[in-house]
C-alpha positions in Angstrom: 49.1 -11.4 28.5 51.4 -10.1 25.9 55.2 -8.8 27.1 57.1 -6.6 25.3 59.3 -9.1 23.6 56.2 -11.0 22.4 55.4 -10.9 18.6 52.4 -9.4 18.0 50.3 -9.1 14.8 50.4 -5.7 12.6 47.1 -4.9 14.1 48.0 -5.3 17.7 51.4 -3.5 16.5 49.6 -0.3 14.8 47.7 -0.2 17.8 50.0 -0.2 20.5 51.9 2.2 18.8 48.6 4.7 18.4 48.4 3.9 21.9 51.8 4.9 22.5 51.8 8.0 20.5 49.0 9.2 22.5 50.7 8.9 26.0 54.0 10.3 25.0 51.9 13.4 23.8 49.5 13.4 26.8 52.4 12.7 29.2 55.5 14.2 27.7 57.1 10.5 28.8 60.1 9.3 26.5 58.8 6.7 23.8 61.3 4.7 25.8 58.9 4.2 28.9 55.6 3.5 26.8 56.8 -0.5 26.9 53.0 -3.2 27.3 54.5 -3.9 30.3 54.5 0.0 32.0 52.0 1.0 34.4 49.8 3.8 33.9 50.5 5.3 37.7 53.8 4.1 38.6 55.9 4.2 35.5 54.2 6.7 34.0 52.5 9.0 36.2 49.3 9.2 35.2 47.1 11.0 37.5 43.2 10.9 37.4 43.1 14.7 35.7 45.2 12.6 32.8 42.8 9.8 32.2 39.8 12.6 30.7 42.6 13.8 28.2 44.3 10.6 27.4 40.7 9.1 26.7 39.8 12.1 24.3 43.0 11.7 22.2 42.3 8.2 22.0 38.8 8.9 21.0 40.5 10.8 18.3 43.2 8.7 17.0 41.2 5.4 16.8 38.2 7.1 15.3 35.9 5.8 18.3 33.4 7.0 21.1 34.6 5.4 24.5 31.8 6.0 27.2 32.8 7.8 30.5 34.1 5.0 33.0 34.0 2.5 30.4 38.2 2.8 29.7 39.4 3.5 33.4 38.0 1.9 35.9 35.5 3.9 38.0 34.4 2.1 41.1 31.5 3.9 42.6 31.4 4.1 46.1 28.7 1.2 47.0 31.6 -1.4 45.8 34.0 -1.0 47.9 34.6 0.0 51.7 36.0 3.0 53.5 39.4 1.6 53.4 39.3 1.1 49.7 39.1 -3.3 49.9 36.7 -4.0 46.7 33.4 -5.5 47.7 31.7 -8.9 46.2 29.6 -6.2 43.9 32.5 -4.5 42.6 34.4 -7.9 41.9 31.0 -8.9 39.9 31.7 -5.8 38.2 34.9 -5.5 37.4 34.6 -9.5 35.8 32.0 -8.4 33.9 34.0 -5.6 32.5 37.7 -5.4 33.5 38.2 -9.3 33.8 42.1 -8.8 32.3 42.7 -6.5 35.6 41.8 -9.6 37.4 44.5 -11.6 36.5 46.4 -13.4 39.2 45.1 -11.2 42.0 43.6 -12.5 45.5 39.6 -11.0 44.9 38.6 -11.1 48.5 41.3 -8.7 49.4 42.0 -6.3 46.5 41.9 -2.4 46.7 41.4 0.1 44.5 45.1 1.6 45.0 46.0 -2.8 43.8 43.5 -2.3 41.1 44.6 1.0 39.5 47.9 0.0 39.8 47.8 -3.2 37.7 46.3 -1.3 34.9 49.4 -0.6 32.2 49.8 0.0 28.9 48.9 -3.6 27.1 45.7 -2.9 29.0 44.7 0.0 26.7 45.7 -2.2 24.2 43.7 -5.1 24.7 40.8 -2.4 25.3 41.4 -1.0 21.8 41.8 -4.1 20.3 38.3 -5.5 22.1 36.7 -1.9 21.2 37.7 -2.2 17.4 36.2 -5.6 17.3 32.5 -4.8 18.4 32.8 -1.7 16.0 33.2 -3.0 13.3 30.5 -6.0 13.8 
């Protein structure tokens, strides 16, 4: 996973900064606080009435269609219990389609407040970067 002191390519660069852009506006966060490393929740208080908005003006700056669910991760109901602990369907999920959010985490015992927590900023990034590449093939 990339840190902010990292060197990344033009690309990733023109990216992250769309990417940033975007939050600052949808947010009214300080350029400052969009590092790769900030969390969408905790550093930057993204709430879930944020993530419709923040997807459309990403939609719009990268020229792209991203499908409901498909950016932030929407767990429905059968994979997980009532206390929120991720079930062995919703791990198969989430490798098949958020394996970067799995990173370094214990599967057996993660929740969804562990899961939406670990999604930050690089993560839109390596979305968008991911994204870009099956659009243009």
């Amino acid at each position: 996973m990339r840190t902010q002191t990292s060197v990344m390519d033009k690309r990733t660069e023109i990216i992250y900064e769309g990417v940033r852009n975007v939050l600052v506006d949808a947010l009214g966060v300080d350029k400052e606080e969009v590092t790769l490393d900030a969390t969408l929740q905790r550093d930057l208080g993204v709430e879930s009435i944020d993530d419709l908005d923040i997807v459309f003006r990403l939609e719009r700056t990268f020229a792209i269609k991203i499908p409901r669910g498909e950016l932030f991760v929407d767990l429905e109901r059968k994979f997980h219990d009532d206390v929120g602990v991720i079930n062995e369907s919703g791990i198969t999920y989430l490798r098949s389609n958020y394996q970067h959010l799995l990173i370094g985490v214990d599967e057996h015992s993660l929740t969804l407040d562990e899961l939406t927590g670990r999604i930050n900023v690089n993560s839109l990034v390596q979305y968008l970067e991911t994204k870009l590449d099956k659009d243009v093939k």
